[in-house]
C-alpha positions in Angstrom: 94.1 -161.8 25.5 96.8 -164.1 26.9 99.2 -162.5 25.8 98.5 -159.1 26.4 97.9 -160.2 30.6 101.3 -161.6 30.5 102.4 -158.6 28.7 101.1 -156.4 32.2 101.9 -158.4 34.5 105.5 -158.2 33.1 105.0 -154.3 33.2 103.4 -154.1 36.5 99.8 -153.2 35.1 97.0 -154.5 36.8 94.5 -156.7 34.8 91.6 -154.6 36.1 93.4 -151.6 34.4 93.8 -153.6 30.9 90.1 -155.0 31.0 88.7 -151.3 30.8 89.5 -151.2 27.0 88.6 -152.7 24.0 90.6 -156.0 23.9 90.1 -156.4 19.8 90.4 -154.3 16.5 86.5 -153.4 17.2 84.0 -152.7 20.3 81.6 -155.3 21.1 79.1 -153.0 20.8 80.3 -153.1 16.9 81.3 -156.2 16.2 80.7 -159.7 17.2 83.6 -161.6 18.4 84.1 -163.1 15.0 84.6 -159.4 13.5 80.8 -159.7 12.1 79.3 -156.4 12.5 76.4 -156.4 15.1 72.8 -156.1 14.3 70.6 -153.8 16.9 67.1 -154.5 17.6 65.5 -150.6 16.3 62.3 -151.6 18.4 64.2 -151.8 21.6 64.6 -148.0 21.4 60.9 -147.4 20.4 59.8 -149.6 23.4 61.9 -147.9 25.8 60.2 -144.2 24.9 57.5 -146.5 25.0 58.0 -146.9 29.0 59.2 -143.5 29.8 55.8 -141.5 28.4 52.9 -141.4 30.6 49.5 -142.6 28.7 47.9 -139.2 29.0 50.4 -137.9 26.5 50.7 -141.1 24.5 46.8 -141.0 23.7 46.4 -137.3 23.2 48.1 -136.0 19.8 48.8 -132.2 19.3 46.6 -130.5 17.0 50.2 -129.3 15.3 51.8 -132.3 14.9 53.4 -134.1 12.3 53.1 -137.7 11.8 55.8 -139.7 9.7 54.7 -143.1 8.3 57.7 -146.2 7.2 56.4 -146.8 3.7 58.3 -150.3 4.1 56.2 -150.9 7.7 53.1 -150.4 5.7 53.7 -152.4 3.1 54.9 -155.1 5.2 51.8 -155.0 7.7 49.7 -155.6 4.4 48.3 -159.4 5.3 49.9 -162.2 2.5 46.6 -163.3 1.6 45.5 -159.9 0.7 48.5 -159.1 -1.5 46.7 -158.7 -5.4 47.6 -160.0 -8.3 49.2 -157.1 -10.3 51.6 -154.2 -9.1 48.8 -151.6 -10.4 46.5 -153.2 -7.5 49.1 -153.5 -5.3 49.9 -149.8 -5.9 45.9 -149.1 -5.3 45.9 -151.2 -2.0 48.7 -149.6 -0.3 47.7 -145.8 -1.4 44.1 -146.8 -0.1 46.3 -148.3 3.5 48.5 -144.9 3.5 45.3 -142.4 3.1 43.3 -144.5 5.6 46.3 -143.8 8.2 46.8 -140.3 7.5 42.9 -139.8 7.5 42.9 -141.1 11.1 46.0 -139.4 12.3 44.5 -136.5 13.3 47.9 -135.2 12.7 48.5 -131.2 10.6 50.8 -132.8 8.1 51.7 -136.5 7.2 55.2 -137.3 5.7 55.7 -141.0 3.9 59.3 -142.2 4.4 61.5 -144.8 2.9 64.7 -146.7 3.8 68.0 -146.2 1.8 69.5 -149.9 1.1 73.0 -148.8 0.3 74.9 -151.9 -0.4 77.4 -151.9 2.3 75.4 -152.0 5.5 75.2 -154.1 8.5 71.5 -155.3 7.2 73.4 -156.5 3.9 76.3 -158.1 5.6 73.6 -160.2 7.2 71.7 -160.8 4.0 75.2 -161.8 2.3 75.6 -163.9 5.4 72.3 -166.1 4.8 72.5 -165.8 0.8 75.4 -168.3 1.2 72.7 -170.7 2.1 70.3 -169.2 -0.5 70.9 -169.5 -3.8 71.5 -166.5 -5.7 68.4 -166.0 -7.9 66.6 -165.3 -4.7 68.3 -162.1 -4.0 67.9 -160.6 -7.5 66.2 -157.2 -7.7 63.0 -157.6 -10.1 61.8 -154.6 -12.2 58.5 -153.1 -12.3 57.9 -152.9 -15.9 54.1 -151.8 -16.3 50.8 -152.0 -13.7 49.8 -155.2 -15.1 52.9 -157.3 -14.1 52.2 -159.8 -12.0 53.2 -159.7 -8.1 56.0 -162.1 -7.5 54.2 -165.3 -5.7 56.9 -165.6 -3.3 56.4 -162.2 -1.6 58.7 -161.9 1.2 61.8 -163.3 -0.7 60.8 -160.7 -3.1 60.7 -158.0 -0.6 64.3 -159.6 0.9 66.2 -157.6 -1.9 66.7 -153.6 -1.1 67.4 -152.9 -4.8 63.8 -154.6 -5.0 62.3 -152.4 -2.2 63.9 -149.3 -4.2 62.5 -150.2 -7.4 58.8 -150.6 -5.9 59.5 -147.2 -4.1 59.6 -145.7 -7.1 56.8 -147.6 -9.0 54.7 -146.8 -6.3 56.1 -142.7 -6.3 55.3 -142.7 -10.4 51.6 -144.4 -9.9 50.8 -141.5 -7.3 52.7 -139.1 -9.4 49.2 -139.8 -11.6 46.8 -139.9 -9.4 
């Protein structure tokens, strides 16, 4: 930054002219000084639409609508203590948790909806970031081989991994597949 002040006062450029733009190879909005990339908080958004509509439209839901549920959200709000003891339980739990919500809804049509995890995003440069103080085991995607395989004891290390959080998708996609 030094440098580039000396280099406009030398041209006659005011610094209030030069501190309009970027001052390094990425925006702050981007990137954290250190050329990390920068992690947004999603609920901020969500809060602020939160703010903005007026509780008599909040609390009355079209007859049309369409609601869309975050399969991940779900399985996340299920309570540790009440996570079973096999996959083919687990499977039954969270179905029984998704029906429950769409029963309720109210809505026309409910949609389930996963994340992608590709493996160059700015939620896996952070994982990468903290793995370098977690050993390596903990990160490893764990297959679903059958219903009776037992759930992992350490849950939310085992849901840390996104190849993990794919793989369940789809266990849990084949078990209702059957059902």
């Amino acid at each position: 930054m030094a440098r580039l002040v000396v280099i406009g006062r030398e041209r006659g450029i005011k610094i209030e002219d030069i501190l309009v733009y970027t001052l390094g190879p990425t925006p702050l909005s981007l990137a954290c000084p250190d050329g990390g990339l920068m992690k947004t908080h999603k609920a901020n958004v969500l809060h602020y639409l939160e703010d903005k509509t007026p509780s008599s439209v909040a609390s009355r839901v079209p007859p049309n609508s369409v609601w869309i549920l975050d399969a991940m959200a779900i399985l996340q709000s299920i309570n540790l203590r009440e996570i079973p003891k096999t996959f083919g339980e687990l499977a039954t739990l969270y179905l029984k948790k998704v029906e429950k919500i769409a029963r309720e809804s109210s809505a026309k049509t409910v949609h389930l909806v996963t994340d992608q995890y590709p493996t160059v995003s700015i939620k896996n440069a952070k994982s990468d970031h903290r793995s370098k103080v977690q050993s390596a085991s903990q990160l490893r995607a764990i297959e679903i081989f059958s219903q009776c395989q037992k759930v992992p004891a350490q849950w939310r290390k085992y849901l840390s991994c996104g190849k993990t959080k794919e793989l369940l998708t789809e266990f849990f996609y084949q078990i209702m597949g059957t059902r």
